[in-house]
C-alpha positions in Angstrom: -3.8 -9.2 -56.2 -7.2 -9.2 -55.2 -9.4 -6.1 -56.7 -11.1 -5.8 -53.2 -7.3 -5.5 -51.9 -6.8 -2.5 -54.4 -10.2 -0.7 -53.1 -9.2 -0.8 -49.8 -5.5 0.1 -50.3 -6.6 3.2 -51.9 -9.4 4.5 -50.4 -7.9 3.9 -46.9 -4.9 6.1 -48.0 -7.8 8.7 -49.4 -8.8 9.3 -45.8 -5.7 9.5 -44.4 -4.1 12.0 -46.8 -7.5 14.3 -46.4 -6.6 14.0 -42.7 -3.0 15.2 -43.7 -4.1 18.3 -45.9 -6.8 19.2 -43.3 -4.3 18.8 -40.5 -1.5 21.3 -42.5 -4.4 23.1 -43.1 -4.9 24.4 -39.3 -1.2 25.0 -39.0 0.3 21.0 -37.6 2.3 19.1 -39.3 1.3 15.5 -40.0 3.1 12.4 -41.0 2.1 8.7 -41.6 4.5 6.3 -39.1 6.4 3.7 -41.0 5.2 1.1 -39.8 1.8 -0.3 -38.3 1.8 0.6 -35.0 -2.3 1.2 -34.9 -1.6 4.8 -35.6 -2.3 6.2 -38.8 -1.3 10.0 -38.6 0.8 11.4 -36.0 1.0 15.3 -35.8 3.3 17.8 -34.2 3.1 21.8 -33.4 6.4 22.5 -35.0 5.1 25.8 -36.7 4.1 27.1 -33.5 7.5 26.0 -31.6 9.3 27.6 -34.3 6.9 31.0 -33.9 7.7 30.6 -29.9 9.9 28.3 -28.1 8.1 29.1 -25.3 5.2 26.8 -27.0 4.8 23.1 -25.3 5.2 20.3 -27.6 1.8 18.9 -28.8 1.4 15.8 -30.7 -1.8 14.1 -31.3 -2.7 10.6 -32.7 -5.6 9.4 -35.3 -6.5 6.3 -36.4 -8.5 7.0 -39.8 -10.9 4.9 -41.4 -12.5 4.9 -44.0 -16.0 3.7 -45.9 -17.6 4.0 -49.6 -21.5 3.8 -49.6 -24.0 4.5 -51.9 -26.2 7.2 -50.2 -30.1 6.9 -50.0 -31.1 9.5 -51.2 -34.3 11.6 -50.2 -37.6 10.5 -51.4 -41.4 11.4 -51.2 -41.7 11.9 -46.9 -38.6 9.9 -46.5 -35.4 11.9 -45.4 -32.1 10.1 -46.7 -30.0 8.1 -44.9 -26.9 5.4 -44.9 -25.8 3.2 -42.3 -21.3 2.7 -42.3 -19.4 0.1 -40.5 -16.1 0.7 -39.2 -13.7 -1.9 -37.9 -10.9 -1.8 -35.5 -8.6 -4.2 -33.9 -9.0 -4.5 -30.6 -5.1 -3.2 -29.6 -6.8 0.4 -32.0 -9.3 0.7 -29.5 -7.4 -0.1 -26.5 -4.6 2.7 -27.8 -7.2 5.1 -28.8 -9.3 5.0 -25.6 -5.8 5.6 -23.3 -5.9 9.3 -24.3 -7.9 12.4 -25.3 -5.3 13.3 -27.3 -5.2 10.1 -29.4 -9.0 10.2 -31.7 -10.9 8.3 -34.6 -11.4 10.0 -37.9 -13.8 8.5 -40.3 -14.4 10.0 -43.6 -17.6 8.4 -45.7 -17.7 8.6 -49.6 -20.7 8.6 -51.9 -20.0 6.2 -54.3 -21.6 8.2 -56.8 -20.8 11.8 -58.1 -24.1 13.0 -57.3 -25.6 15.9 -56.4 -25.2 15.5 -52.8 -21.1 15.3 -53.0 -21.0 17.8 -56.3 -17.6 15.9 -56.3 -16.5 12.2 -56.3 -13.2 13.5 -54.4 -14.8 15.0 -51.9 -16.2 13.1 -48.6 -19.5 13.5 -48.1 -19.3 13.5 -44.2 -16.6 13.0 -42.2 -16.4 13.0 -38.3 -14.0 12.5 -34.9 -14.5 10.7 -31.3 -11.7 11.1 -29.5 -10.1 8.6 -27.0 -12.1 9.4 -23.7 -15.9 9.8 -25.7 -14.5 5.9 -27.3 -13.9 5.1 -24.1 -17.4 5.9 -23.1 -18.8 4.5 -26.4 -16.9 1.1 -25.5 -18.7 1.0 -22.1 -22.4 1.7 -23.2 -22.1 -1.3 -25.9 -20.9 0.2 -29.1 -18.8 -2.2 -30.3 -19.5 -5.5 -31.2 -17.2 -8.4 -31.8 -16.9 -9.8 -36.0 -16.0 -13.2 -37.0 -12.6 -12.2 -37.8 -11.9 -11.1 -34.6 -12.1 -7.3 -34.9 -14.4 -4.6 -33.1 -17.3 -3.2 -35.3 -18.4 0.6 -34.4 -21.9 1.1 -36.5 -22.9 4.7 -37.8 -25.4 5.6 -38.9 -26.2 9.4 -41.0 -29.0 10.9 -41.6 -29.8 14.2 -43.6 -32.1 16.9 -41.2 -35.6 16.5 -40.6 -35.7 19.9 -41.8 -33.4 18.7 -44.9 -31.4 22.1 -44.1 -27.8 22.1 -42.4 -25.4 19.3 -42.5 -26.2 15.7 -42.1 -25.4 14.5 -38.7 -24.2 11.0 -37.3 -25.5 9.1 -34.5 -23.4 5.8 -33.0 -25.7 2.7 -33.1 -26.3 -0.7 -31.2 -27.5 -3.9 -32.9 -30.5 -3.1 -32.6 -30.4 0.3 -34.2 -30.9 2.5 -31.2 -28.5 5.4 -30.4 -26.3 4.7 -27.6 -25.6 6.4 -24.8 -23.4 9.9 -25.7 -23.8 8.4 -29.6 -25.2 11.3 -30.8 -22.5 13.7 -32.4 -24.6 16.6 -32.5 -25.6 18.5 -36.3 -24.2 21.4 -37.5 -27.2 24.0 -38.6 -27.0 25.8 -41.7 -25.5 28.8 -40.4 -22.6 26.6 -38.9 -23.4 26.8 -35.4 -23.7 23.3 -33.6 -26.6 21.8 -32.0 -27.5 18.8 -29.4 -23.5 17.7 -29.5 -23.0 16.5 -25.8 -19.7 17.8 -25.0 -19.9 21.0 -27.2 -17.6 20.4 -29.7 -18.3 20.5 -33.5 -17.2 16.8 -33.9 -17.6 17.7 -38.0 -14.2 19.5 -38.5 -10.7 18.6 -37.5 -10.8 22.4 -36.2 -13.5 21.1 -34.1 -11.3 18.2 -32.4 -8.5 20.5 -32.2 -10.1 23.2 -30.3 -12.2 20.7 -28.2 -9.2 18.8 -27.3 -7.0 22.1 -26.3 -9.7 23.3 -24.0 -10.0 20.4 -22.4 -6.5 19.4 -22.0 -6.3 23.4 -20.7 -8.8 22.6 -18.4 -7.4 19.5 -17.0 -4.0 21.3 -16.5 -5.9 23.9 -14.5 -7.7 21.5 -12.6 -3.9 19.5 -11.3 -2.4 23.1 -10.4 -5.8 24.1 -8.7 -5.2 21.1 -7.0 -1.0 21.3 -6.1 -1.5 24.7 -5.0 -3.9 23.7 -2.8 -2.5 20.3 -1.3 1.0 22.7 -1.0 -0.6 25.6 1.2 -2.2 22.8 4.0 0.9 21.2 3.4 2.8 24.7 4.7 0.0 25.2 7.0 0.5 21.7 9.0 4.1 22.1 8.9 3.7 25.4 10.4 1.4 24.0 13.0 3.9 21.8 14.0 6.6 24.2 14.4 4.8 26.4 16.5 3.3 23.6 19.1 -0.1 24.1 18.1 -2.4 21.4 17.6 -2.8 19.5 14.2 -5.8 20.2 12.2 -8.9 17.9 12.7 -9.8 15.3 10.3 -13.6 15.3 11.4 -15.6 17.8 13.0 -16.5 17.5 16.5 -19.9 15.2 17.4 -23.1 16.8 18.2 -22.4 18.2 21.9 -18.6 18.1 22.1 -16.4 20.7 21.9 -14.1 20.8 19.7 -11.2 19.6 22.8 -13.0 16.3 22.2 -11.9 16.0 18.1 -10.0 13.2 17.2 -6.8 14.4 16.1 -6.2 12.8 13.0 -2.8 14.4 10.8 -3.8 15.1 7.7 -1.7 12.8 4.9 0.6 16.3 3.6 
């Protein structure tokens, strides 16, 4: 077997077993599918299903990837920096950009044990987009097509201008400027989050779980807001109709004309 087979056997399986122990480690279990269905780790709530049935089912979707680089480290007015590839077929990005609750996890390695890692087992940044920010990402130019056919997402991490806090990543174009929503925020040295566009602390698999909860929360809210609402003129129509009266105006009337004048339009509940 090829050597370069072996490296990226095992440190592909590196990232996706530190998204397993991270995962168990915020109370979901994770498993790896069988089989190559562009879907690395799949996750379930069973923990909190078996605390209260009352729980919804949850289950979430990553595709993991991940790279080995050799870190630039700082120098005399030069802050350190790397630049990481990551490649996806295009079905992966189709999949991944179909739901909010399906998300990309790279993990990046030093391939040193310096200083900056304290540990060659331990990633030295790691970071998630989930399907509708891809989505996004894929729109403004992100991804560019390889020679084997694949889609190439380019990273690039840099350590604070203040060289305090946690390096931060930024989404790149071929010409090295940071696309539009590319920016994942940095996480200050007291752990709070800064600049991220959507809020979230895209650093942490907490992060992606809490960011994706609200949001699904939110969007649940939003289609009951919205039943309710289409239900109640719904009533009120039918109501309208039983009692003779006329049905509710589609338009208000003209400048002038009384509201006799109205076109009477039905609205579609």
């Amino acid at each position: 077997m090829d050597q370069n087979f072996y490296n990226l056997l095992y440190n592909g399986y590196t990232g996706e077993f530190q998204l397993i122990g991270a995962l168990y480690r915020n109370g979901l279990d994770a498993l790896r599918p069988p089989a190559d269905m562009g879907v690395d780790v799949v996750t379930v709530n069973l923990k909190a299903q078996l605390q209260d049935p009352s729980v919804q089912p949850e289950t979430l979707m990553f595709q993991v990837k991940t790279a080995v680089v050799t870190v630039q480290e700082a120098g005399e007015g030069v802050r350190g920096y790397t630049t990481v590839y990551f490649m996806l077929k295009e079905s992966e990005v189709d999949m991944l950009c179909a739901a909010r609750t399906r998300a990309l996890v790279c993990y990046v390695y030093d391939n040193r044990n310096s200083m900056l890692t304290d540990a060659y087992e331990a990633p030295f940044i790691s970071f998630w987009i989930d399907g509708e920010h891809l989505r996004q990402l894929r729109e403004s130019g992100a991804f560019t097509q390889t020679d084997n056919g694949k889609l190439a997402i380019t990273c690039q991490l840099r350590e604070p201008a203040d060289k305090t806090g946690h390096w931060y990543a930024s989404v790149i174009d071929q010409t090295g400027r940071t696309v539009d929503n590319g920016y994942l925020g940095s996480l200050e040295a007291d752990g709070n989050m800064k600049d991220s566009f959507d809020g979230a602390d895209h650093y942490s698999i907490r992060g992606y779980l809490e960011h994706v909860r609200k949001t699904s929360s939110d969007a649940t809210c939003d289609n009951r807001a919205f039943a309710k609402d289409a239900s109640e003129k719904k009533l009120e129509t039918t109501s309208a109709k039983a009692a003779g009266t006329k049905p509710v105006s589609a338009k208000p009337a003209a400048a002038g004309q009384t509201d006799e004048g109205a076109a009477e339009v039905e609205l579609p509940w």
